[in-house]
FIDRENBA-325479 format. One line per field, with one value per residue: residue number from 1; residue in three letters; z, x, y of N, C-alpha, C in turn. Coordinates in nm, 3 decimals. Last residue first. Example, Ala and Ser with C-alpha at 12.3 -4.5 7.8 and 13.67 -1.06 7.14 Angstrom:
# FIDRENBA-325479
pos = c(2 1)
code = c(ser ala)
n_up = c(0.708 0.780)
n_east = c(1.285 1.319)
n_north = c(-0.225 -0.569)
ca_up = c(0.714 0.780)
ca_east = c(1.367 1.230)
ca_north = c(-0.106 -0.450)
c_up = c(0.787 0.780)
c_east = c(1.290 1.320)
c_north = c(0.003 -0.330)
//
This chain:
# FIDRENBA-325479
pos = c(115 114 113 112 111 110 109 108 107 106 105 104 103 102 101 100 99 98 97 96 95 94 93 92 91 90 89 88 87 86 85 84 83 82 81 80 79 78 77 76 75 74 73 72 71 70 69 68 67 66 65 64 63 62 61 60 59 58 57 56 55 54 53 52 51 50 49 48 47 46 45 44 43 42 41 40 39 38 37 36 35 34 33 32 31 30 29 28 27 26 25 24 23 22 21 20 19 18 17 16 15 14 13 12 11 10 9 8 7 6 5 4 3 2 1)
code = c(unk unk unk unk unk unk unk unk unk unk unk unk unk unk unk unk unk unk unk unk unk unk unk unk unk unk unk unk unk unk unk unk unk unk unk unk unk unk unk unk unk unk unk unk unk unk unk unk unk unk unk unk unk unk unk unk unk unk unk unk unk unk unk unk unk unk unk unk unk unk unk unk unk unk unk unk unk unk unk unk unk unk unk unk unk unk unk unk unk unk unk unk unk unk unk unk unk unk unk unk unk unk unk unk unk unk unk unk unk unk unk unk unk unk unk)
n_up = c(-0.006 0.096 -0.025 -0.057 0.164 0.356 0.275 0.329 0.604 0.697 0.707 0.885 1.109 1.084 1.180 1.424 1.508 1.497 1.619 1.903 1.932 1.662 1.461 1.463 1.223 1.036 0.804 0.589 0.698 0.839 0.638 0.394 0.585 0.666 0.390 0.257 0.442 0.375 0.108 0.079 0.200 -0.013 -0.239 -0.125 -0.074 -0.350 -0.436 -0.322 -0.401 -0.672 -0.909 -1.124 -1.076 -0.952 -1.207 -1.264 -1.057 -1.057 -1.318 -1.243 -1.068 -1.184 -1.344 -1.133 -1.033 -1.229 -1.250 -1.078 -1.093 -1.347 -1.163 -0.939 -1.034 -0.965 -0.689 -0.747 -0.901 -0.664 -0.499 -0.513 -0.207 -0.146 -0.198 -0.112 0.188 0.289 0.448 0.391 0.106 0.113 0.184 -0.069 -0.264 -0.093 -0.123 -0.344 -0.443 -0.317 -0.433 -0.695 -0.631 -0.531 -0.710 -0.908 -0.758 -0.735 -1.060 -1.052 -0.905 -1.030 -1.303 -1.171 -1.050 -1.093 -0.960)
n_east = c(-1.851 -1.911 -2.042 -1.890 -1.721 -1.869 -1.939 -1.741 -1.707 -1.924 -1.892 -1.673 -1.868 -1.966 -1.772 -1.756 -1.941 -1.920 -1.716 -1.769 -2.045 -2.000 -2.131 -2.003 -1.941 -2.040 -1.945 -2.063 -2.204 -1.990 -1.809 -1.971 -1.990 -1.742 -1.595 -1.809 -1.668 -1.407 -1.425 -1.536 -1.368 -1.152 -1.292 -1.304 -1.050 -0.974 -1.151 -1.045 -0.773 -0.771 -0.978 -1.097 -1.394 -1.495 -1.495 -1.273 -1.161 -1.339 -1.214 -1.006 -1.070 -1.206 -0.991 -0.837 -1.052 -1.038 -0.781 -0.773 -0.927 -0.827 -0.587 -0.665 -0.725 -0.479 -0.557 -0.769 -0.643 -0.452 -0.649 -0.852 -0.859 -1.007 -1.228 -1.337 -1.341 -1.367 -1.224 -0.967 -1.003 -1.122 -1.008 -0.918 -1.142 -1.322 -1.258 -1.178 -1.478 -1.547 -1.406 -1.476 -1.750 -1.694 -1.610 -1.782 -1.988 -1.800 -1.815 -2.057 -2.078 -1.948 -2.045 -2.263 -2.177 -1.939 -1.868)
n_north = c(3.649 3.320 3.081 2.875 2.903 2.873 2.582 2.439 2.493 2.357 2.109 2.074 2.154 1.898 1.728 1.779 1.697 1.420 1.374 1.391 1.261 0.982 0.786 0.415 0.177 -0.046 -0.040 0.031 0.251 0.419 0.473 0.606 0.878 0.933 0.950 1.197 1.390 1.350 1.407 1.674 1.816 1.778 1.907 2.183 2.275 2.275 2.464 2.734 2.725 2.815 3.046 3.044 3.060 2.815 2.705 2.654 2.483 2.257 2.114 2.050 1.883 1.676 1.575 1.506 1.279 1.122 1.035 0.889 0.652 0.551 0.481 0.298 0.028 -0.073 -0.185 -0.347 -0.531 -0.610 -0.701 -0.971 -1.052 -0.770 -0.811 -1.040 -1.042 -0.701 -0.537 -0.470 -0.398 -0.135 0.065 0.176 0.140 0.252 0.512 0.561 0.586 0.812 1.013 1.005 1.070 1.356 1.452 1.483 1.649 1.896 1.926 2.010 2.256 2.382 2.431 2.591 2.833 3.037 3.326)
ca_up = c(-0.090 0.171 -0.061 -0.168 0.016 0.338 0.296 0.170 0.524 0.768 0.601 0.717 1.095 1.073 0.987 1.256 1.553 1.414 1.467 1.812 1.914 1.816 1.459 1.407 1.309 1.158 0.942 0.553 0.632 0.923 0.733 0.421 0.531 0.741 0.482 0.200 0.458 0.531 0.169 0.018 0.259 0.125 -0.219 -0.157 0.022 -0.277 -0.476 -0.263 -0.263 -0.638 -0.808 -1.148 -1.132 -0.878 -1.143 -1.340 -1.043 -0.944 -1.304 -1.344 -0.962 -1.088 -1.331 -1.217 -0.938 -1.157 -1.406 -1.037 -0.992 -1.350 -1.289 -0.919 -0.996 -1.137 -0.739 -0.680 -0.975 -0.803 -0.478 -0.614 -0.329 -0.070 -0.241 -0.214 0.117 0.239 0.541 0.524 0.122 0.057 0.307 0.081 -0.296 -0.163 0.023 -0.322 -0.478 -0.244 -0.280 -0.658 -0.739 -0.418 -0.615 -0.960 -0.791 -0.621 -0.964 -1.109 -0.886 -0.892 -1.274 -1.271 -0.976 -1.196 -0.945)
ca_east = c(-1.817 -1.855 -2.105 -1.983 -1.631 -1.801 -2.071 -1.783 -1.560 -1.921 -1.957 -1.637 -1.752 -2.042 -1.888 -1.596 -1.905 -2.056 -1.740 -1.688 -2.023 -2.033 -2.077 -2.111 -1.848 -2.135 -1.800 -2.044 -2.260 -2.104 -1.745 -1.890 -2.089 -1.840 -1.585 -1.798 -1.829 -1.443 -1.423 -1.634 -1.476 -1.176 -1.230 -1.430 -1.179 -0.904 -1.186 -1.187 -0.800 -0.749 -0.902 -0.926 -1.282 -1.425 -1.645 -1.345 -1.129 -1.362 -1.371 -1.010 -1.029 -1.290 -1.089 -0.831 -0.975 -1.177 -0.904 -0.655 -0.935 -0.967 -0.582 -0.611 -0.792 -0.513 -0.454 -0.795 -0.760 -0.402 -0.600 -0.803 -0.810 -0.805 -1.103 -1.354 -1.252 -1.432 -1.371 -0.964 -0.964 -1.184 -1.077 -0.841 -0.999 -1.337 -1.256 -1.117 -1.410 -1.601 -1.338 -1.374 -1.740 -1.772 -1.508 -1.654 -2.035 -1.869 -1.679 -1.983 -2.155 -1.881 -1.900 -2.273 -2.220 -1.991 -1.871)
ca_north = c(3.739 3.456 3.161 2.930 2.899 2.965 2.746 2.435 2.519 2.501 2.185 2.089 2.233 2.017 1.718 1.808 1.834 1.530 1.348 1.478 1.352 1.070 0.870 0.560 0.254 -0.022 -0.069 -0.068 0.170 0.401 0.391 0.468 0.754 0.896 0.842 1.020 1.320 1.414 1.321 1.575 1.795 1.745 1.774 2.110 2.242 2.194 2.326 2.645 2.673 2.682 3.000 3.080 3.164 2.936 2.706 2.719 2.596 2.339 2.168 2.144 1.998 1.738 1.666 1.575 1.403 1.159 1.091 0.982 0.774 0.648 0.536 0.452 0.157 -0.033 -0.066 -0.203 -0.481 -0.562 -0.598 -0.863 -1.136 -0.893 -0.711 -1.041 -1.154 -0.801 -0.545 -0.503 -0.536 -0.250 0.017 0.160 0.058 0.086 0.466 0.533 0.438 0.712 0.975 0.939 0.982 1.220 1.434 1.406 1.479 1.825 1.884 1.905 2.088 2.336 2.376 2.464 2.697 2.952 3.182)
c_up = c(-0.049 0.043 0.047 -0.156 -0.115 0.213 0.281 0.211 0.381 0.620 0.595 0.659 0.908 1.022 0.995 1.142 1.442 1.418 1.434 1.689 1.806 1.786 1.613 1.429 1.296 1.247 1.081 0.680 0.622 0.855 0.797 0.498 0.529 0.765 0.596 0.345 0.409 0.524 0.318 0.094 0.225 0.189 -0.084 -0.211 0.002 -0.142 -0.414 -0.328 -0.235 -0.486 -0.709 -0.969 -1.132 -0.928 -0.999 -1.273 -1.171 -0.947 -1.176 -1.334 -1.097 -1.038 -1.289 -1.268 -1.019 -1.111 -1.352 -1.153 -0.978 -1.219 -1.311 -1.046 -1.015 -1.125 -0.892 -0.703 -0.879 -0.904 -0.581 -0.584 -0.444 -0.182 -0.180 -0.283 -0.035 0.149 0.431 0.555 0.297 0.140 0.244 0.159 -0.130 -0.148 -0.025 -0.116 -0.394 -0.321 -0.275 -0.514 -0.668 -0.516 -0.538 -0.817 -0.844 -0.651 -0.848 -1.093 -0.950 -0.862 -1.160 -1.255 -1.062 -1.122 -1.047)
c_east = c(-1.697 -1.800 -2.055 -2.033 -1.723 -1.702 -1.967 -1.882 -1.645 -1.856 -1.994 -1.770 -1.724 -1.966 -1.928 -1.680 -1.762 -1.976 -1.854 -1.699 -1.923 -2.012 -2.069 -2.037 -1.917 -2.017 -1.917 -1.944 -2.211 -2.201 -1.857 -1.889 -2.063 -1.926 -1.657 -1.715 -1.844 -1.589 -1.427 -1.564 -1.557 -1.227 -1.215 -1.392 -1.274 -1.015 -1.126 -1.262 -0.916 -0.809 -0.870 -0.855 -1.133 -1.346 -1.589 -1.444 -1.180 -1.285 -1.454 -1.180 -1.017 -1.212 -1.214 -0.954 -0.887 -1.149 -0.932 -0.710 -0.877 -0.953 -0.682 -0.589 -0.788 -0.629 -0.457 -0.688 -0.797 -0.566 -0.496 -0.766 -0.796 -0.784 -0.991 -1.226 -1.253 -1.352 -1.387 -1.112 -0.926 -1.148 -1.121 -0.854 -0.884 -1.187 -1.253 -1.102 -1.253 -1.501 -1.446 -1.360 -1.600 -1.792 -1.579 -1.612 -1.894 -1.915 -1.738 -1.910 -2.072 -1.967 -1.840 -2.138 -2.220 -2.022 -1.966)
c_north = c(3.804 3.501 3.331 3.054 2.910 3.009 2.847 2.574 2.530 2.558 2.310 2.109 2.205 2.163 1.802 1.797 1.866 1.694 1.435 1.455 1.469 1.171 0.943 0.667 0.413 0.088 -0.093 -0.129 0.042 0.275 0.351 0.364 0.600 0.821 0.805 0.937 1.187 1.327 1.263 1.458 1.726 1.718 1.747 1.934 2.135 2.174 2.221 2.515 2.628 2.637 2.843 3.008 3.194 3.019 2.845 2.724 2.681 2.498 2.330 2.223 2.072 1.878 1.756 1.644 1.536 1.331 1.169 1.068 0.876 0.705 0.633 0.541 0.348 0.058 -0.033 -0.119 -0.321 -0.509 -0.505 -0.742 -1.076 -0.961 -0.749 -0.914 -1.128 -0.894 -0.689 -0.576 -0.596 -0.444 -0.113 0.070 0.072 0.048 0.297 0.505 0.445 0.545 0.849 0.943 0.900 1.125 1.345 1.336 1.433 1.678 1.837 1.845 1.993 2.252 2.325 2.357 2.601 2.818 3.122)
//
């Protein structure tokens, strides 16, 4: 494993899952993304960049392999919406939610570091 490369990808992917919590969730919470929702869908361009390469990144950093970057997108967003949603929705967290955040960061430990 080549950690350098899977950080990287790790900051790509919480780069793009967090704008594309914006561009989802944007125009329900604030008058300001409703009224430019064509500027959030043109979005998806650099986001769709982001995610590229973030997953070119993840599977050099995992030697060839795909599944534990596909994780590691996931789970980055699993957490970015938590955040998100708790910051900018006041919508916390309970139990079962902690108990799935824990679990997906269970999924990234086991993908860094089970030989």
């Amino acid at each position: 494993m080549i950690y350098r490369f899977i950080l990287y990808s790790l900051i790509l992917f919480i780069l793009g899952q967090s704008i594309v919590w914006i561009q989802v969730n944007g125009p329900i919470i604030w008058p300001w993304a409703k009224k430019y929702k064509l500027l959030l869908i043109l979005c998806g361009v650099p986001i769709t960049y982001l995610f590229m390469e973030a997953t070119r990144l993840a599977v050099l950093g995992f030697e060839g392999a795909f599944w534990p970057g596909r994780f590691l997108s996931f789970v980055s967003g699993i957490i970015i919406f938590s955040i998100l949603t708790y910051m900018f929705c006041n919508e916390g967290i309970n139990m079962k939610t902690m108990v799935s955040l824990l679990l997906a960061i269970g999924i990234i430990f086991i993908q860094l570091f089970w030989k």
